[in-house]
N, C-alpha and C positions, 0 to 999 in steps of 0.2 A: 867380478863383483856384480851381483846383481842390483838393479835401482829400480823404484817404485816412482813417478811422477801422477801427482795427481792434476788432472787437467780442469782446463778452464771455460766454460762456453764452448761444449759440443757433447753431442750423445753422451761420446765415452767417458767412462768415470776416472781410468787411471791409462797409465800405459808403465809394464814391466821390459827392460831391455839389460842388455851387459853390453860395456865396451870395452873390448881389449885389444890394447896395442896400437887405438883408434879405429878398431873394426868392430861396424853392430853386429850383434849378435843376438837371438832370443828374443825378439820384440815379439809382444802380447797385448793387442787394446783390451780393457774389460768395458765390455760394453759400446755401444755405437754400432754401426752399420756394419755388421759381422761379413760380410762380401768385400765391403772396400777396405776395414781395418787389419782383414787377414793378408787379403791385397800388397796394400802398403807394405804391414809387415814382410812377407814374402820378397818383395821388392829392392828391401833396403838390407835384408840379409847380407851378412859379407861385404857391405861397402863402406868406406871410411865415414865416417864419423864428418867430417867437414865438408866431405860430396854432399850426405843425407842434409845437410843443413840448408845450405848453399840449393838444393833441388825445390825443400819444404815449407823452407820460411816463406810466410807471408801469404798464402793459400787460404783462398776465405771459401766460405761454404754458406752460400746463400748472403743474406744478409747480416750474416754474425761478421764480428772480424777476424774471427780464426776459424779453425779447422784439423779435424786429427794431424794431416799432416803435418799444419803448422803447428800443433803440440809437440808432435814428436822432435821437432826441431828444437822448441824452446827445450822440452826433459834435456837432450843430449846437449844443450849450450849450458843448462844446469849443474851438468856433471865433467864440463872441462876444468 
């Protein structure tokens, strides 16, 4: 099933992902720093779902409190 998270305090506007079985799969930022959020993406391909979290939470980006990565955390703590 695909899921849409729209994020909060960072470039990107949304991130699109599937999880099956508890493996990401399909993650897509729209918008943000197209190098680092295809990056990530590419990265977290194929790994459990509680790894991605466990790796992402809590990664700030400058002086924001979050950060793509730490979105893509919160989407997938979203859809447990």
């Amino acid at each position: 099933m695909k899921h849409t998270y729209y994020t909060k305090g960072t470039c990107s506007r949304s991130i699109e992902f599937e999880v099956e079985d508890g493996i990401v799969k399909n993650v897509r930022f729209n918008g943000g720093c197209m190098g680092n959020t295809q990056g990530i993406a590419a990265l977290v391909e194929g790994m459990k779902a509680e790894e991605v979290i466990a790796r992402c939470q809590g990664i700030r980006c400058g002086f924001r409190g979050t950060s793509c990565p730490d979105q893509l955390a919160k989407a997938l703590l979203s859809v447990k």
